[in-house]
C-alpha positions as CSV (number, residue, x, y, z in Angstrom):
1,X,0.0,0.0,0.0
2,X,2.8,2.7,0.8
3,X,4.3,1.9,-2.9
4,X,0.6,2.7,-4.4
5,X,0.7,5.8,-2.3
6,X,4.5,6.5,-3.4
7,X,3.0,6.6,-7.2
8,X,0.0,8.4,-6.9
9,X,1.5,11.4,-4.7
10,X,-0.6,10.5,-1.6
11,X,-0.3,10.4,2.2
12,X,0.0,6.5,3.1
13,X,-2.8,7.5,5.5
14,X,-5.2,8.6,2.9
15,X,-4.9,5.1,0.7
16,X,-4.7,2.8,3.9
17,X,-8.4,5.0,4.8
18,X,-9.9,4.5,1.5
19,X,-8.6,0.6,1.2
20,X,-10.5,0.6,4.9
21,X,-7.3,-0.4,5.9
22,X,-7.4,2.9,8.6
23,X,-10.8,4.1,10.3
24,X,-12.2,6.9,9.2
25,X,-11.6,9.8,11.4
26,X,-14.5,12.6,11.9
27,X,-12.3,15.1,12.1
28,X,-9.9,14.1,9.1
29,X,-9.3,16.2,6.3
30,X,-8.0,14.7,3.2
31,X,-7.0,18.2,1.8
32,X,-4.9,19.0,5.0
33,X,-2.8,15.5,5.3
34,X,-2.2,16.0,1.4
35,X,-0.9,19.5,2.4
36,X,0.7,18.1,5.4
37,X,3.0,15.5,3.0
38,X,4.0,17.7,0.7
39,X,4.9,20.1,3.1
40,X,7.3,17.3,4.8
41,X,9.6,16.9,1.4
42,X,10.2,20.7,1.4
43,X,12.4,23.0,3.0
44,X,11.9,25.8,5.5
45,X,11.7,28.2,2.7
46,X,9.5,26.9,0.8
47,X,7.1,25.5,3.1
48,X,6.9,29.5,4.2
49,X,6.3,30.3,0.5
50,X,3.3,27.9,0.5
51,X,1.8,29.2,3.2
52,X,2.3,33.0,2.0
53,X,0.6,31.3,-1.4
54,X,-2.3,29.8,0.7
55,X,-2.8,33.7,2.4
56,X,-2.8,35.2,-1.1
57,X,-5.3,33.0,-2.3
58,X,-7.4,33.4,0.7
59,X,-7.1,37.5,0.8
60,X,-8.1,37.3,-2.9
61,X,-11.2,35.4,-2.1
62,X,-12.4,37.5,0.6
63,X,-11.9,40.5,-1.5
64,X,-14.1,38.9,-3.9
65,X,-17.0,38.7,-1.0
């Protein structure tokens, strides 16, 4: 199961969840542990330029209304 998650860019969590290999968590959030492992890989700098990236998007949106 970790290879398949290796290939398809996933959290190990995610697959072993959706194979029912994991319960299901109520509070999971399959957006944030995908965030959360591609944010491990990266260095300090760019894990501060993903979060300024997140803020952008965010401030555009609430300008939008």
């Amino acid at each position: 199961m970790a290879s398949i998650a290796k290939a398809l860019r996933l959290p190990p969590e995610t697959v072993f969840r959706k194979a029912g290999l994991l319960p299901a968590s109520p509070d999971q959030n399959e957006l944030l542990d995908q965030l959360s492992h591609v944010a491990a890989d990266l260095s300090d700098e760019d894990k501060q330029e993903l979060i300024e990236i997140a803020r952008l998007k965010l401030d555009r949106k609430n300008k939008r209304g």
